[in-house]
C-alpha positions, 0 to 999 in steps of 0.5 A, a space after each residue: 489113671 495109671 501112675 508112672 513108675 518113679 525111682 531116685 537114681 540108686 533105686 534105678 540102677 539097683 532095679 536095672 541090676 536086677 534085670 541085668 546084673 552086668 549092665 554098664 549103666 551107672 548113677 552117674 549115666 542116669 543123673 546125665 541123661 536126666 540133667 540133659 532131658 533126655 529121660 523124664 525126670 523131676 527134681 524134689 529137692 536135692 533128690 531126682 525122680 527117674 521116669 522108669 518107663 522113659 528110661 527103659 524107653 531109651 535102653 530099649 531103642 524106643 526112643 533115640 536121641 540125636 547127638 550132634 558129637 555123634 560120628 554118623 558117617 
């Protein structure tokens, strides 16, 4: 049983900015996405848990969201 690999949202960032040391994406974007279940996640306490695989998911384009804000025109 592999287990998945779960960050608190500094540590998520933190490890992102090791891969791309110019990415935008911030605490604030991942506490977001999370809050809106977009990426999995759990809450523990005051702490949020980050599903890296779910959010790597979605920065990769694997996985889309549909925003109903959205201009698809």
């Amino acid at each position: 049983m592999a287990l998945h690999r779960m960050r608190t949202i500094a540590e998520a960032v933190a490890e992102i900015l090791e891969i791309d040391a110019d990415s935008a994406i911030t605490a604030n974007c991942i506490r977001n996405l999370c809050n809106n279940g977009i990426v999995k996640c759990f809450y523990t306490g005051k702490k949020i848990l980050v599903d890296m695989e779910s959010l790597y998911d979605l920065i990769n384009g694997e996985k889309t969201v549909n925003n109903p804000t959205q201009n698809n025109e």
